[in-house]
C-alpha positions in Angstrom: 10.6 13.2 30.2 12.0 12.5 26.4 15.0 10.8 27.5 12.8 8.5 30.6 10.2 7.7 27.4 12.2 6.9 25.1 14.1 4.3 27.4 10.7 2.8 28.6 9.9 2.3 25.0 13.2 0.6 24.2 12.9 -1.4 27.3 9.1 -2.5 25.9 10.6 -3.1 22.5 13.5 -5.3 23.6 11.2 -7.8 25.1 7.7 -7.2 23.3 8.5 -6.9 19.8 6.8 -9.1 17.0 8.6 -11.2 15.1 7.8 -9.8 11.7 9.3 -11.3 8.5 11.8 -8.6 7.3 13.2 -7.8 11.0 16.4 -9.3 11.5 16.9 -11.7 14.4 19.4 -10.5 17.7 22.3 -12.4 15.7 21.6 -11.1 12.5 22.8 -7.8 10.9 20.1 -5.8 9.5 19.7 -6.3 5.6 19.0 -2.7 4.0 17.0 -5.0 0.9 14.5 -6.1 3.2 13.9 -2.9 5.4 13.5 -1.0 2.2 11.1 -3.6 0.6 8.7 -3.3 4.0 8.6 0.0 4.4 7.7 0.3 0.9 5.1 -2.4 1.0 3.5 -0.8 4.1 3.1 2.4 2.8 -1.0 3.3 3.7 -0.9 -0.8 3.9 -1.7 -2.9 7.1 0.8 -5.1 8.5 -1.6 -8.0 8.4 -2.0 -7.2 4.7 1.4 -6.7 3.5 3.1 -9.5 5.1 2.2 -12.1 2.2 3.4 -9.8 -0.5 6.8 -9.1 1.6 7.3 -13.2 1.9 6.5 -13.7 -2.0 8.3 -11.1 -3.0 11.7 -11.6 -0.9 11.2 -15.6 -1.7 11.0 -15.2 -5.5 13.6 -11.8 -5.8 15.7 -12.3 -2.8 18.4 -9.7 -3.5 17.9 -5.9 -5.0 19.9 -7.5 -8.2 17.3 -10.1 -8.7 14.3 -7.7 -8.3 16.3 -5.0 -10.8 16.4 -8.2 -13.3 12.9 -8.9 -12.8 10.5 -8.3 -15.9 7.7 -5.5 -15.2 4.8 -7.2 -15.9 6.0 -9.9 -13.1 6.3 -7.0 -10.7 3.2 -5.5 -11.4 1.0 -8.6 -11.4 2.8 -9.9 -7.9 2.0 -6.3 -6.5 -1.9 -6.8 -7.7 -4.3 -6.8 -4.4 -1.5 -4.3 -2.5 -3.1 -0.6 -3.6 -1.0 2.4 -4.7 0.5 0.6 -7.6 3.1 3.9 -8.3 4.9 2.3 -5.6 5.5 -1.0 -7.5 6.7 1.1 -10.8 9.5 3.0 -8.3 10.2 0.0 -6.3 11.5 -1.9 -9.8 13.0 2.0 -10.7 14.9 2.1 -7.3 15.9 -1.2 -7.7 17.5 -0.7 -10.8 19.5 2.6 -10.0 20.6 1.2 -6.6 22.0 -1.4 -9.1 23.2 0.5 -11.7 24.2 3.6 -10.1 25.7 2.2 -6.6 26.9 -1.4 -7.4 23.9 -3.0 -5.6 24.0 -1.8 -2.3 21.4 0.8 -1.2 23.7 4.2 0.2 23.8 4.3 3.9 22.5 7.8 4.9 19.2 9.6 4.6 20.6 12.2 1.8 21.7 9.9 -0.8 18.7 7.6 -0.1 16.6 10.5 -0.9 18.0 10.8 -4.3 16.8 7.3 -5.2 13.6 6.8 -7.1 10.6 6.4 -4.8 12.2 7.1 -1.3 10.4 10.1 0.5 11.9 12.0 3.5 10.2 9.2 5.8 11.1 5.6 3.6 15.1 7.4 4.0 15.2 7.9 7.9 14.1 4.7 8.3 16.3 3.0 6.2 19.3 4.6 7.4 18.2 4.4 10.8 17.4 0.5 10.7 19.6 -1.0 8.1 22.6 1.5 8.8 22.3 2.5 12.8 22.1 6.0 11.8 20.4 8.5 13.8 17.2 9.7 12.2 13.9 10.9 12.7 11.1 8.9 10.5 7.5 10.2 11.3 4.6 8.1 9.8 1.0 8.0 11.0 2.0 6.0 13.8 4.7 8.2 15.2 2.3 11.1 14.6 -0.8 9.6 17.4 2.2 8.2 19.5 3.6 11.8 20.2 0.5 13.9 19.6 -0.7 12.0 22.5 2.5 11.8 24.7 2.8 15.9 24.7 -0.9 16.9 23.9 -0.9 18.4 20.5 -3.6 20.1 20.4 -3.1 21.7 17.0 -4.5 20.1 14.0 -3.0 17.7 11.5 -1.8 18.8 8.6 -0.6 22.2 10.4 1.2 20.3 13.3 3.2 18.2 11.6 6.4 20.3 11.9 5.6 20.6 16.0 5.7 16.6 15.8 8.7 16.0 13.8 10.4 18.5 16.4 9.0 16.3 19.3 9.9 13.5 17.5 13.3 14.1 17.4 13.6 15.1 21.1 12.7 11.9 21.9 14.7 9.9 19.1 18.0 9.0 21.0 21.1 8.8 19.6 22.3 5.2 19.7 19.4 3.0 18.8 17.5 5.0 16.7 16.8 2.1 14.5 14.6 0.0 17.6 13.3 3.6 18.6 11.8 4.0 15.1 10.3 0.4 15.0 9.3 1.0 19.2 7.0 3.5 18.3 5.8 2.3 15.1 5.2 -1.1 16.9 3.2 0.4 19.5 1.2 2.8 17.4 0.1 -0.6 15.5 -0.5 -2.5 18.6 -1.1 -0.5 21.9 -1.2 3.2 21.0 -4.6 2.6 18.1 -6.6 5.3 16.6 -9.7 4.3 18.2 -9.5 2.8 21.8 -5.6 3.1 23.1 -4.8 0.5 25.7 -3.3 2.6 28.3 -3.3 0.1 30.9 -0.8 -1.8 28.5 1.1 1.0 27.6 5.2 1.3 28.4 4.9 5.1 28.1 1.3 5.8 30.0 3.1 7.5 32.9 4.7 10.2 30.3 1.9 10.9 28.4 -0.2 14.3 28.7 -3.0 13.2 26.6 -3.6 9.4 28.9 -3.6 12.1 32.2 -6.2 14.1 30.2 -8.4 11.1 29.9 -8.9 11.0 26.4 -5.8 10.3 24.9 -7.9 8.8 21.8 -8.8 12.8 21.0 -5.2 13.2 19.3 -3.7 13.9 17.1 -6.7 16.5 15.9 -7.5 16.0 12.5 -9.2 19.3 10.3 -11.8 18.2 8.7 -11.9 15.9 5.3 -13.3 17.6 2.2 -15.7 15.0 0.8 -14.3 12.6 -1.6 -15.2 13.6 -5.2 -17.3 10.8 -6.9 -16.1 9.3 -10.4 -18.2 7.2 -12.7 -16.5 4.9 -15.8 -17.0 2.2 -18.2 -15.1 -1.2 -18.4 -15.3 -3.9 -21.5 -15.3 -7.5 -20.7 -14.9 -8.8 -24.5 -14.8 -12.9 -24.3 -13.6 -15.1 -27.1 -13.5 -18.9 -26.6 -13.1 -18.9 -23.3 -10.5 -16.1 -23.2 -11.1 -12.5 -22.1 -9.1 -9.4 -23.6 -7.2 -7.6 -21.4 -4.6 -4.5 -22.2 -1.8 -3.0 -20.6 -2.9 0.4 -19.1 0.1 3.3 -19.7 2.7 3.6 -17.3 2.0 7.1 -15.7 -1.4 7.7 -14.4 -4.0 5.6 -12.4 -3.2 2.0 -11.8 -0.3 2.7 -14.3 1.2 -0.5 -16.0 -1.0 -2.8 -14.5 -3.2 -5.2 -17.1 -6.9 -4.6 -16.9 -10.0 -4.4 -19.1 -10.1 -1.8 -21.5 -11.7 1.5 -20.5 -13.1 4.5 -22.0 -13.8 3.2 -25.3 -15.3 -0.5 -26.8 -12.8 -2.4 -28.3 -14.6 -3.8 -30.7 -17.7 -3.5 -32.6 -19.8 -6.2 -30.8 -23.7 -6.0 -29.2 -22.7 -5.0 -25.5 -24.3 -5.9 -22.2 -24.9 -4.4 -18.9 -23.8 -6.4 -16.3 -24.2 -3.9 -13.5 -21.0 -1.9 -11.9 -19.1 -2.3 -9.2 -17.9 0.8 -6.6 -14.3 1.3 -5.8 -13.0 4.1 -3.3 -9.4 5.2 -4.0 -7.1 8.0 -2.1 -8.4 10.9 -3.4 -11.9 10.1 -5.0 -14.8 7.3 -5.2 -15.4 5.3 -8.6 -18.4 3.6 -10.0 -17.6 1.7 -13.0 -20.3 0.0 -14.9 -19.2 -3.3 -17.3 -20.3 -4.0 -20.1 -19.9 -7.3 -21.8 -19.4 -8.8 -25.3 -18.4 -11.6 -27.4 -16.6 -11.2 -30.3 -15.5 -14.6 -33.0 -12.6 -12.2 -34.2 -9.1 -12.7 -32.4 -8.2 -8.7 -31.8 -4.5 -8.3 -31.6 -3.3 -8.2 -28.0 -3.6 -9.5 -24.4 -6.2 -12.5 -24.5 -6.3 -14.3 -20.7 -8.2 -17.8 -20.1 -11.7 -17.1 -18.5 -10.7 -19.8 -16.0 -7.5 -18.6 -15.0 -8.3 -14.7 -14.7 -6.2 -14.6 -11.2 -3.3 -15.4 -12.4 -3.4 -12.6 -14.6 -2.6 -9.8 -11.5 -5.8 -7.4 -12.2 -5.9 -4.7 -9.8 -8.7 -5.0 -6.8 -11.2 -2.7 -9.0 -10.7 -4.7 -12.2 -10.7 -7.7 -10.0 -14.0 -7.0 -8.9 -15.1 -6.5 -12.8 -14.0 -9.8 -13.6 -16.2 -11.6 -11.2 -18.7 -9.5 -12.6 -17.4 -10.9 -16.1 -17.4 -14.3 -15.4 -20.9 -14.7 -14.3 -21.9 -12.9 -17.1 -20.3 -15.7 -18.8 -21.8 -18.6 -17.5 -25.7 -16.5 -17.6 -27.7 -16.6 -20.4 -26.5 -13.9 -23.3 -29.4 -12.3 -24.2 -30.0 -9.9 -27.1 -29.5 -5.9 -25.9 -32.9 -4.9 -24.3 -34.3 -8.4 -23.6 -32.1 -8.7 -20.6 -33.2 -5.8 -19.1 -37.1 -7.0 -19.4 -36.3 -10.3 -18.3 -34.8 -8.7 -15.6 -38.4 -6.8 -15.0 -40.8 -9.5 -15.2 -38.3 -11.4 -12.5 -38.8 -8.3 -10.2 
């Protein structure tokens, strides 16, 4: 059954496949820069979502040495809107030791790529499977439900991801392991969903256990979640002639390097005002973060961005979210602390 699959799959692939920005056309050899940069980018991303940020980012650094060049801040503020922002602090790192340490071109097995900053045991396989035409076995969510269903796994994920990798790599063949990876990605993204599968369209249906079951959408089994712990902050929207401050948050740590309004403490000694909070869920807990907002007439030394061009400066979705919060604040009525909030009662 592997071998008859895997072949059906191909077959599928050859004719079916999208034609997705960093896949290189039938003439074209495959160009490890570009495979690298999307499977970075679609990390826990959606295809529909990360296609933009693939297209601006391979139009404005086209070449690894370009990116490696690039200035932080423009990384970081180009990768704004795309979630899990550690990856934008290794993608610049890998970048620069594929540079530095290997003359600018990314190794062509999974081994060394593991050694690079940023590249996991799945980002490697595929790499040196699609860019190099090695054989390798790269199991993402996708290639989890495709074989959980195929062979019936009944055990549940985390526990059977080792029994998937093995079935994984029964049915990864040994020339075209690059179009096997992207097969069965592609149809796990298209065909083979988490909720309703189309079987009737599937290339594999006749091999897979879990579509003669009759409820192929039952697999992979998932334990279940432990509820998502529940975070509350504070954020400062301090204006200034039409110019809001802004700092650079530290490197390491949550939304690391990325510009955003202060936190944790006022940064300056200014009449502050509620302007409600916003809620933000993130990987591993929820976040309500209430903004307060000030004016000051004193210049404080740092990052001051115009009011009216507050996109351009990058923020991350959650500070994003605070800004339009900040902005309207702007343009409402400032009222002394404690008068807004019985205005606000007499309105009710």
């Amino acid at each position: 059954m592997p071998v008859d699959a895997s072949q059906a799959l191909l077959c599928w692939y050859a004719v079916d496949k999208r034609p997705l920005p960093w896949r290189a056309k039938a003439d074209e050899a495959a160009d490890p820069y570009r495979v690298w940069l999307s499977e970075v980018m679609l990390q826990q991303t959606t295809i529909a979502h990360a296609r933009p940020y693939f297209e601006a980012f391979s139009a404005r650094w086209p070449t690894v040495e370009a990116l490696a060049a690039a200035d932080d801040g423009d990384v970081m503020a180009a990768w704004a809107g795309l979630g899990y922002y550690a990856r934008a602090r290794n993608l610049l790192a890998c970048a620069r030791a594929v540079v530095a340490e290997h003359g600018g071109r990314f190794p062509d097995d999974e081994a060394r790529l593991r050694t690079l900053p940023g590249i996991g045991a799945y980002t490697a396989a595929a790499v040196a499977a699609i860019a190099f035409g090695r054989r390798a076995v790269a199991v993402d969510a996708n290639v989890e439900r495709v074989v959980a269903r195929l062979f019936a796994v009944a055990e549940p994920l985390p526990a059977a991801r080792p029994r998937l990798k093995t079935l994984a790599d029964r049915l990864t063949p040994d020339r075209g392991a690059g179009d096997f990876i992207q097969a069965v990605m592609e149809l796990g993204q298209t065909i083979c969903l988490p909720r309703g599968p189309d079987c009737a369209r599937c290339p594999v249906a006749a091999f897979c256990a879990g579509c003669r079951e009759g409820d192929p959408a039952r697999y992979p089994v998932k334990a279940a979640k432990a509820a998502r712990p529940h975070r509350t902050g504070t954020a400062y929207w301090l204006e200034r002639e039409g110019d809001v401050f802004l700092v650079r948050r530290p490197a390491k740590g949550l939304l690391g390097g990325m510009l955003a309004l202060p936190t944790v403490t006022p940064p300056a000694d200014v009449d502050w005002h509620d302007a409600g909070s916003v809620s933000h869920v993130f990987t591993h807990f929820t976040l309500e973060m209430k903004l307060l907002c000030g004016h000051t007439d004193s210049r404080l030394e740092g990052i001051w961005q115009p009011i009216a061009r507050i996109e351009e400066a990058g923020l991350p979705t959650l500070f994003a979210k605070l800004a339009f919060r900040g902005a309207a604040w702007r343009s409402a009525p400032q009222l002394p602390m404690g008068v807004a909030e019985v205005t606000r009662a007499a309105a009710e």
